[in-house]
C-alpha positions in Angstrom: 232.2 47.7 97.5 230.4 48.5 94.1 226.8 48.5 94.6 224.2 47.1 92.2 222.5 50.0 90.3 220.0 50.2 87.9 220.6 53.6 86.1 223.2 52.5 84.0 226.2 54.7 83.1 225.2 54.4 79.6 221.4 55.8 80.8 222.9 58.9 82.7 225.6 59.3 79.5 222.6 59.8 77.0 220.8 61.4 79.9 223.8 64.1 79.9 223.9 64.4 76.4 220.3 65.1 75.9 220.3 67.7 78.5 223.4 69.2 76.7 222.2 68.9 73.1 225.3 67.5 72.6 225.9 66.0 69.3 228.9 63.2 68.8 231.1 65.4 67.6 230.7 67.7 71.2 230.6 64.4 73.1 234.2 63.3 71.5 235.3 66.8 72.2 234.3 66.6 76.5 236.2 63.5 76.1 239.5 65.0 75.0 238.9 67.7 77.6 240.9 65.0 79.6 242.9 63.6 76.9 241.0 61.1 75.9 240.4 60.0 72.2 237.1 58.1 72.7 236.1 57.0 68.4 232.7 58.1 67.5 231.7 54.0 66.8 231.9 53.6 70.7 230.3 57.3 71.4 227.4 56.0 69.3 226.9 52.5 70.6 226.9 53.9 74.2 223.7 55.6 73.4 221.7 52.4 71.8 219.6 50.5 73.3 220.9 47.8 75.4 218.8 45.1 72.6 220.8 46.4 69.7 223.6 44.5 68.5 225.8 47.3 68.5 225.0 48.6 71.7 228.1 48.7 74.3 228.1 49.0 77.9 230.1 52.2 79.4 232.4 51.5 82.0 232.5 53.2 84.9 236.0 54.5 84.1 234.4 55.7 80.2 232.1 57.5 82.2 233.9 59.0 85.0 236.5 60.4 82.1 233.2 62.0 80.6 232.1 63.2 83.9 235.4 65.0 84.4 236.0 66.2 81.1 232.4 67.7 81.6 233.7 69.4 84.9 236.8 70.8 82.4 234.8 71.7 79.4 231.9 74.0 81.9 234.2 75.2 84.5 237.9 75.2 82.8 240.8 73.2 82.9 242.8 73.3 86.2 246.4 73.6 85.6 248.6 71.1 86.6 248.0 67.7 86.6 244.0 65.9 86.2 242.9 63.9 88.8 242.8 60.4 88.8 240.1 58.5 86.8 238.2 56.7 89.4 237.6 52.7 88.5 234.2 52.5 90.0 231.5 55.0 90.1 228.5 55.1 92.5 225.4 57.2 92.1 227.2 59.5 94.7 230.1 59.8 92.8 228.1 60.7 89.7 225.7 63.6 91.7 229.7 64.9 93.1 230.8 65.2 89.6 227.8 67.1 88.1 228.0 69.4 91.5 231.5 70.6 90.4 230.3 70.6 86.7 227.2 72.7 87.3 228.7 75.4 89.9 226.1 73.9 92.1 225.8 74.7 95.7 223.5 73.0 98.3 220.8 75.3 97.7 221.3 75.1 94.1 221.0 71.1 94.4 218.0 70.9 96.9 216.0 73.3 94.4 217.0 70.8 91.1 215.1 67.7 93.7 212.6 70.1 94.5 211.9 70.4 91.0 211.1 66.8 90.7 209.2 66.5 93.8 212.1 65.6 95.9 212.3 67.5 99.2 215.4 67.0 100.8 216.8 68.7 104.0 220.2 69.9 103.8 221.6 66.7 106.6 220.0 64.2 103.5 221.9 65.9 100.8 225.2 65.9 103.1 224.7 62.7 103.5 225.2 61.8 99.4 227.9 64.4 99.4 230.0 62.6 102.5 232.9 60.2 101.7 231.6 56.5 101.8 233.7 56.3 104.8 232.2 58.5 107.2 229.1 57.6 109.7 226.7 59.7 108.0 227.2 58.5 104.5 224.2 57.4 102.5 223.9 55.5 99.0 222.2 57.5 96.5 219.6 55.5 95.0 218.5 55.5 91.3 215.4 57.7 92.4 217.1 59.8 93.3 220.0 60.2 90.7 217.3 60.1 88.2 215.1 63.1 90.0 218.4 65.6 90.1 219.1 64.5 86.5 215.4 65.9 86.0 215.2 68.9 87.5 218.9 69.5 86.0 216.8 69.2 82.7 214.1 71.5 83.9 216.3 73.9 85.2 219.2 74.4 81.9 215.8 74.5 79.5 214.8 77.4 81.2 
């Protein structure tokens, strides 16, 4: 069941692209990394403010093709066929995607919180990382999304 979340896709879209210094251009192109022909009207309208008339909402399926052409476009394009686009996205499903993206390990992950003021133990971040259907599982909150999205920032403008 899709939870209610605050930080929208389109907030961790422009988040992304920020980070990346990605122009529209580079954004179209991470979209094509999974074949994708996203037009540079919507690629623009999912970065205004939610007020402006133009301003579109990202789906969750928009963003988890960005996501994974993001994974294609830092880490290469598995041969064979993509995986499948997932319909909903959950904060957990978003910090998965920029794990894979980023090369990240554990470590790597704890240190981009810690960077925020986020200490995590390594059970907590397991717990994000576990499939929604195990025991241990735990929603990622928007704090927390928003703090690795930080020190992700932090840690690339090095």
């Amino acid at each position: 069941m899709k939870q209610n979340k605050q930080m929208t896709n389109n907030a961790v879209f422009k988040r992304l692209r920020f980070i990346e210094g990605f122009n529209n251009a580079k954004l179209k192109s991470i979209f094509e990394e999974v074949d994708y022909d996203a037009n540079l009207v919507d690629i623009e309208a999912w970065q205004k403010e939610e007020e402006a008339t133009d301003f579109k909402a990202l789906s969750d399926v928009e963003l988890a093709l960005f996501l994974n052409g993001l994974i294609n476009y830092k880490r290469g394009k598995k041969p064979g066929k993509q995986p499948p686009i997932e319909t909903e996205l959950e904060n957990n499903d978003i910090l998965k995607k920029l794990k894979i993206a980023y090369k990240l390990n554990s470590e790597d992950m704890l240190k981009l919180f810690k960077l925020k003021g986020k200490t995590l133990s390594k059970n907590e971040l397991s717990a994000f990382l576990r499939n929604p259907d195990q025991d241990q599982y735990r929603v990622l909150q928007d704090q927390y999304l928003r703090n690795f999205l930080s020190g992700l920032q932090l840690h690339l403008k090095k």
